[in-house]
VOPA-64873 format. One record per residue: residue number from 1; x, y, z of N, C-alpha, C in turn; residue in three letters. Coordinates in nm, 3 decimals. Example, Ala and Ser with C-alpha at 12.3 -4.5 7.8 and 13.67 -1.06 7.14 Angstrom:
# VOPA-64873
<pt n="1" n_c1="1.319" n_c2="-0.569" n_c3="0.780" ca_c1="1.230" ca_c2="-0.450" ca_c3="0.780" c_c1="1.320" c_c2="-0.330" c_c3="0.780" res="ALA"/>
<pt n="2" n_c1="1.285" n_c2="-0.225" n_c3="0.708" ca_c1="1.367" ca_c2="-0.106" ca_c3="0.714" c_c1="1.290" c_c2="0.003" c_c3="0.787" res="SER"/>
This chain:
# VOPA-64873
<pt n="1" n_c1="9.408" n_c2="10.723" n_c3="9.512" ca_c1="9.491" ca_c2="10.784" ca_c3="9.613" c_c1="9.605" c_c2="10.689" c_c3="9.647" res="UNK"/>
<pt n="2" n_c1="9.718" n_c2="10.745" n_c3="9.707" ca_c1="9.835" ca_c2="10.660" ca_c3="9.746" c_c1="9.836" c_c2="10.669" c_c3="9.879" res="UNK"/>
<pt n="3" n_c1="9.896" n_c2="10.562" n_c3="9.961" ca_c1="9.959" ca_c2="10.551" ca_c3="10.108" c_c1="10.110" c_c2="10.497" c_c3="10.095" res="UNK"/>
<pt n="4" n_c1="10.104" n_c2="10.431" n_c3="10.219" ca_c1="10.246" ca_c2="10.396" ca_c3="10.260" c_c1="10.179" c_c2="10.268" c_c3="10.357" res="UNK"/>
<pt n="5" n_c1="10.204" n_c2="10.127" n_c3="10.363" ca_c1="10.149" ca_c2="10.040" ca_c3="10.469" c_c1="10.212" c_c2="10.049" c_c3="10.589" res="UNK"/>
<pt n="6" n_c1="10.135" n_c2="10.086" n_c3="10.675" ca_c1="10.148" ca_c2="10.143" ca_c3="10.821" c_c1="10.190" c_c2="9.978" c_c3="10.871" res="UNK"/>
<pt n="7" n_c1="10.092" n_c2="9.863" n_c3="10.879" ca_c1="10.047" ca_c2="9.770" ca_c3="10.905" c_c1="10.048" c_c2="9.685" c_c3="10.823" res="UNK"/>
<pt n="8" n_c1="10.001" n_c2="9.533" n_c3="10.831" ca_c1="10.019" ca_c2="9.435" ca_c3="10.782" c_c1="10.015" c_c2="9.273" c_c3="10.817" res="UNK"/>
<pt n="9" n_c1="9.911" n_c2="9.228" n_c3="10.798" ca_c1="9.905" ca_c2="9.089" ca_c3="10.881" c_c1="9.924" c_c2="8.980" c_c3="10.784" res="UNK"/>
<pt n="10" n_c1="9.988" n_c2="8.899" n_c3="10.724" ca_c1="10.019" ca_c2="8.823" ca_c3="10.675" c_c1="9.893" c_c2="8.699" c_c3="10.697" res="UNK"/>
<pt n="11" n_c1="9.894" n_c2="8.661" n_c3="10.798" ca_c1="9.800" ca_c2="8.542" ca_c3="10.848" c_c1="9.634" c_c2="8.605" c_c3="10.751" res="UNK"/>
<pt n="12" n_c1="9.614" n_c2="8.716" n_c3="10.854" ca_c1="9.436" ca_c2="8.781" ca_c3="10.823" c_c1="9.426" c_c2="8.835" c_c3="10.688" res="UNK"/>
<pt n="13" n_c1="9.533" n_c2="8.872" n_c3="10.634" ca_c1="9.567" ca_c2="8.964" ca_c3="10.515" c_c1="9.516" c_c2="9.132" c_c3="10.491" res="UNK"/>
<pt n="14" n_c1="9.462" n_c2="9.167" n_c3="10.562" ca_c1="9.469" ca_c2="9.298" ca_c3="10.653" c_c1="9.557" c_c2="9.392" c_c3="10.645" res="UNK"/>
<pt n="15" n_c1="9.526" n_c2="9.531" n_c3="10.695" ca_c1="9.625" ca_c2="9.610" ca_c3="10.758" c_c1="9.556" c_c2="9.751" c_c3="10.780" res="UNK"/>
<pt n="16" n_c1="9.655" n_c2="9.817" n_c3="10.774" ca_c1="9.629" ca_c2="9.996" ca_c3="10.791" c_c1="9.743" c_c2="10.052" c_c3="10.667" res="UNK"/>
<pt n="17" n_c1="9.666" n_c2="10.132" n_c3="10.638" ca_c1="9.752" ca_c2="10.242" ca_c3="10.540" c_c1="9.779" c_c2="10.363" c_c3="10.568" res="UNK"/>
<pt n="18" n_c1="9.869" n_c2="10.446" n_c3="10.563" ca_c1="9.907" ca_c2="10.564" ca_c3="10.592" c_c1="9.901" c_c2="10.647" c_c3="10.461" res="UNK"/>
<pt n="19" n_c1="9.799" n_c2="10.757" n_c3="10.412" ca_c1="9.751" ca_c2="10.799" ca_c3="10.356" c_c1="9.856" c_c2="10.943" c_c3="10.374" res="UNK"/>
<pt n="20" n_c1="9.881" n_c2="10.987" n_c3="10.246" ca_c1="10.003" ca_c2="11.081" ca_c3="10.186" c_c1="9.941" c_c2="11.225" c_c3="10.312" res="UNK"/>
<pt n="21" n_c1="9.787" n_c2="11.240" n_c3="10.290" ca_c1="9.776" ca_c2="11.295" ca_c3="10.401" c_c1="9.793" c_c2="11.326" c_c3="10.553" res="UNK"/>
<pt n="22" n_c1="9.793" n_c2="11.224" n_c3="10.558" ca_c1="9.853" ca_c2="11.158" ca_c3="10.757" c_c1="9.738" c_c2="11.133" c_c3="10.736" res="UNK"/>
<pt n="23" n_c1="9.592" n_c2="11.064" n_c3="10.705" ca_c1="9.504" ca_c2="10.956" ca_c3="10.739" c_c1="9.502" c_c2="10.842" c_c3="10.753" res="UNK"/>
<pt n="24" n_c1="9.509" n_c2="10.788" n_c3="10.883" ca_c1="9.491" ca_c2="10.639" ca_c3="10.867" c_c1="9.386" c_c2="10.582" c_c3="10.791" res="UNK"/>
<pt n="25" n_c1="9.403" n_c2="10.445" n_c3="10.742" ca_c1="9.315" ca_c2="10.425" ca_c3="10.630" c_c1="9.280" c_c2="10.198" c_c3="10.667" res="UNK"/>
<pt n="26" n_c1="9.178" n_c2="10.160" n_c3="10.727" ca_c1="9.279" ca_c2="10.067" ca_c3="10.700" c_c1="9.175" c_c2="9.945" c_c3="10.614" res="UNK"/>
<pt n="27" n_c1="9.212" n_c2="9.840" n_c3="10.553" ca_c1="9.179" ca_c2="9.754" ca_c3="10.480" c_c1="9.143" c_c2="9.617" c_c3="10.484" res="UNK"/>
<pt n="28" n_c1="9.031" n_c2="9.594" n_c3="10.456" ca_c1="9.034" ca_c2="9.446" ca_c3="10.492" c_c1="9.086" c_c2="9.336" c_c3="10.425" res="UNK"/>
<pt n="29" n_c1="9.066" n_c2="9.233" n_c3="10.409" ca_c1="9.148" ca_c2="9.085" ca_c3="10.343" c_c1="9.078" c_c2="9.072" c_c3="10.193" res="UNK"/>
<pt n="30" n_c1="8.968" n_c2="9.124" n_c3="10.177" ca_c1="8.916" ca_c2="9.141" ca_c3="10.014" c_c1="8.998" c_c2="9.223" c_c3="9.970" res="UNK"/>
<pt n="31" n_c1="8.995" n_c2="9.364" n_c3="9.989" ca_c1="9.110" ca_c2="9.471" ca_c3="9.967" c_c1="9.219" c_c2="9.418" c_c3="9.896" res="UNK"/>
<pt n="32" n_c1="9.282" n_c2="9.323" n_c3="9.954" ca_c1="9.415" ca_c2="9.263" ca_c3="9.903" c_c1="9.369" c_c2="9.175" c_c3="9.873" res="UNK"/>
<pt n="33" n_c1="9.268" n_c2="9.085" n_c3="9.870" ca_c1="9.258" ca_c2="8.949" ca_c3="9.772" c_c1="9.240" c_c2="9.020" c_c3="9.624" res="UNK"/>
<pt n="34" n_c1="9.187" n_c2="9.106" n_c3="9.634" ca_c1="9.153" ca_c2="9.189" ca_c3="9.454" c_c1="9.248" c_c2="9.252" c_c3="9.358" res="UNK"/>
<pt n="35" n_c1="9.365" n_c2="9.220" n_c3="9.477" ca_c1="9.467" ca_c2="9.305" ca_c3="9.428" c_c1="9.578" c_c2="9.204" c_c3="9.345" res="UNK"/>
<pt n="36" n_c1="9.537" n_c2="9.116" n_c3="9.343" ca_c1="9.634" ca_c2="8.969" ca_c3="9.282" c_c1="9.762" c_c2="8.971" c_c3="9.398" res="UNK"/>
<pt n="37" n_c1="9.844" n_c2="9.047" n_c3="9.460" ca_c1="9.950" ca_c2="9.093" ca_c3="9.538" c_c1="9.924" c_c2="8.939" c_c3="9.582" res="UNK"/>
<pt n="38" n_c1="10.060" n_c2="8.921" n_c3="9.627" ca_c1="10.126" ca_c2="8.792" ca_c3="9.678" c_c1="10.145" c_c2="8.848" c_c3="9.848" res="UNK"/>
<pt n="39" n_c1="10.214" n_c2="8.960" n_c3="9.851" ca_c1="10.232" ca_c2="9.015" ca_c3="10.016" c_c1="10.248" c_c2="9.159" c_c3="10.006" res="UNK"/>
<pt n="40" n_c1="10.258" n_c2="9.244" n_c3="10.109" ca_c1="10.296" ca_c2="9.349" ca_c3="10.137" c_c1="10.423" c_c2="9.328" c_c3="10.240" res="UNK"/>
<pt n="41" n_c1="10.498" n_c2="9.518" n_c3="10.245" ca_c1="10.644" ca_c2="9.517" ca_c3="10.334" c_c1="10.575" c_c2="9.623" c_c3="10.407" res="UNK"/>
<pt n="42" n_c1="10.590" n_c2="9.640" n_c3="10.540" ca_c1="10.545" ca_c2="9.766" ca_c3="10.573" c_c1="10.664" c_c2="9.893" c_c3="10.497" res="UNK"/>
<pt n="43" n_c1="10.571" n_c2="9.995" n_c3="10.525" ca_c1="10.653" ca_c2="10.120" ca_c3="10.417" c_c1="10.639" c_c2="10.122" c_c3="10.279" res="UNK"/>
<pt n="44" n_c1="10.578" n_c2="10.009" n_c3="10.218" ca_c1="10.562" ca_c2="9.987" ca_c3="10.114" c_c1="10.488" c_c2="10.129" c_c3="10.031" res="UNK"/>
<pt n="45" n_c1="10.538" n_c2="10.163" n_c3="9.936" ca_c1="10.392" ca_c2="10.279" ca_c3="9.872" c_c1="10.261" c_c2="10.178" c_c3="9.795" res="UNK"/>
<pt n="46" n_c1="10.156" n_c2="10.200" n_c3="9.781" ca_c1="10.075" ca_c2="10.128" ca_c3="9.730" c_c1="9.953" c_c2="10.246" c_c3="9.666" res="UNK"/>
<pt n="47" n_c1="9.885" n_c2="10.223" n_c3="9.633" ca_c1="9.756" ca_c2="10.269" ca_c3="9.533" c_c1="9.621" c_c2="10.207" c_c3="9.618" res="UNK"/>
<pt n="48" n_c1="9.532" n_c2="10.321" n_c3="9.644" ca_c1="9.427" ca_c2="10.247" ca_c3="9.683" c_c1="9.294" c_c2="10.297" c_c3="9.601" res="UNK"/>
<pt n="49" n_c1="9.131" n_c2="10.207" n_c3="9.571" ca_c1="9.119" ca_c2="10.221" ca_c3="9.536" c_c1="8.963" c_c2="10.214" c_c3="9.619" res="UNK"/>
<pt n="50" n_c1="8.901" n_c2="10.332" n_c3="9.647" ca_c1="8.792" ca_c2="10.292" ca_c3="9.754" c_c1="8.671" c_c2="10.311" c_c3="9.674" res="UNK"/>
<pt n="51" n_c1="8.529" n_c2="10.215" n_c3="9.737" ca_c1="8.418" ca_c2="10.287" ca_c3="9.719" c_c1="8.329" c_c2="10.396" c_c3="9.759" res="UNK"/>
<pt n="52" n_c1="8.224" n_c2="10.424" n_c3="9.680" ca_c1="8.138" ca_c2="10.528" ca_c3="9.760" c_c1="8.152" c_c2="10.582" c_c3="9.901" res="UNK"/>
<pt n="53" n_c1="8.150" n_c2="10.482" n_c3="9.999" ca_c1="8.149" ca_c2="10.487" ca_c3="10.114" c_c1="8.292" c_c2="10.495" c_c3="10.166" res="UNK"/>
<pt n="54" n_c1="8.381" n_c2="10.566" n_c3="10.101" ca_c1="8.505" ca_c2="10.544" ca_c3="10.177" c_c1="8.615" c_c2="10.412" c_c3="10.205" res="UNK"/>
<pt n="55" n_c1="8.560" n_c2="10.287" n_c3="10.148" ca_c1="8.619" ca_c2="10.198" ca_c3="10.206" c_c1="8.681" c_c2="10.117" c_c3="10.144" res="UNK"/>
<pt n="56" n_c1="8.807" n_c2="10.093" n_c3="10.144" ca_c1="8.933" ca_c2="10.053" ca_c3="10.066" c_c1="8.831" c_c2="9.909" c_c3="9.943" res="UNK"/>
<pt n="57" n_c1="8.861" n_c2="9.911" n_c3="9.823" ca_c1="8.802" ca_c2="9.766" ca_c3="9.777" c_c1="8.919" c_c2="9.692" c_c3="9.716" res="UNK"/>
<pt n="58" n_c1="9.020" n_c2="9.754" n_c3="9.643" ca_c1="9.169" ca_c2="9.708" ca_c3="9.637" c_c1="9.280" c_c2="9.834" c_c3="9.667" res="UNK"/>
<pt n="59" n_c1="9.418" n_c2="9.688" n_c3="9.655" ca_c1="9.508" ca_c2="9.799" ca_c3="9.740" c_c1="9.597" c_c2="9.715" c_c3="9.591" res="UNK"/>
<pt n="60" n_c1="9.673" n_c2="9.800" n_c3="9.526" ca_c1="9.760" ca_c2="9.796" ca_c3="9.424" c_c1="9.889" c_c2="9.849" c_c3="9.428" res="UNK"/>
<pt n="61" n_c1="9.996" n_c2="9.838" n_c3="9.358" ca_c1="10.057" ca_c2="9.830" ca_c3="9.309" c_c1="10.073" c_c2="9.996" c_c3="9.257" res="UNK"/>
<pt n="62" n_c1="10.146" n_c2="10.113" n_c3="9.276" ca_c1="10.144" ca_c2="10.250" ca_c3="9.206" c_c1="10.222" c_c2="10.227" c_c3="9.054" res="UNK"/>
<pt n="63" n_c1="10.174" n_c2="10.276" n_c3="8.963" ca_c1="10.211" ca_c2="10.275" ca_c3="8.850" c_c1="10.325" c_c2="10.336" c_c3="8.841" res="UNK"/>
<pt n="64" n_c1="10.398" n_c2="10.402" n_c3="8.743" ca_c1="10.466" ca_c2="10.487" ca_c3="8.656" c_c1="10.420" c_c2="10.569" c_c3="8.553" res="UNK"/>
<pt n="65" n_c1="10.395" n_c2="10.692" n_c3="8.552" ca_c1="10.347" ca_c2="10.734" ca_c3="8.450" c_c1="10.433" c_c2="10.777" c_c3="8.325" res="UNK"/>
C-alpha cells in the first residue's frame, strides 16, 4: 500500500502516514531502520509494507512500474 508522511521525527525515527485512503497509519523506528532510507520530507509518497497484524514493518521508497 502507499501513503503520503503525515509526520516525521528525525531524532526517534518515527512518524505517521497518511494512507491514499484517509487512514492514519503510523510507524515505528524499525519501520524505517529496514528501509535503508537516510530521512523522510513530510508529503513525501512512500510504500508501506505491513504484517499480519496490521503494523507497518518497512516504509520504502514507491517504485516505477
Amino acid at each position: 500500500m502507499q501513503g503520503t508522511v503525515a509526520t516525521y521525527d528525525a531524532q526517534s525515527r518515527s512518524g505517521l502516514l497518511l494512507l491514499d485512503d484517509g487512514t492514519e497509519l503510523p510507524f515505528p523506528a524499525r519501520a524505517f531502520d529496514a528501509s535503508g532510507l537516510r530521512l523522510l520530507r513530510l508529503g513525501q509518497r512512500v510504500r508501506v509494507d505491513v504484517d499480519a497484524q496490521g503494523e507497518v514493518v518497512r516504509v520504502t521508497l514507491p517504485t516505477m512500474a
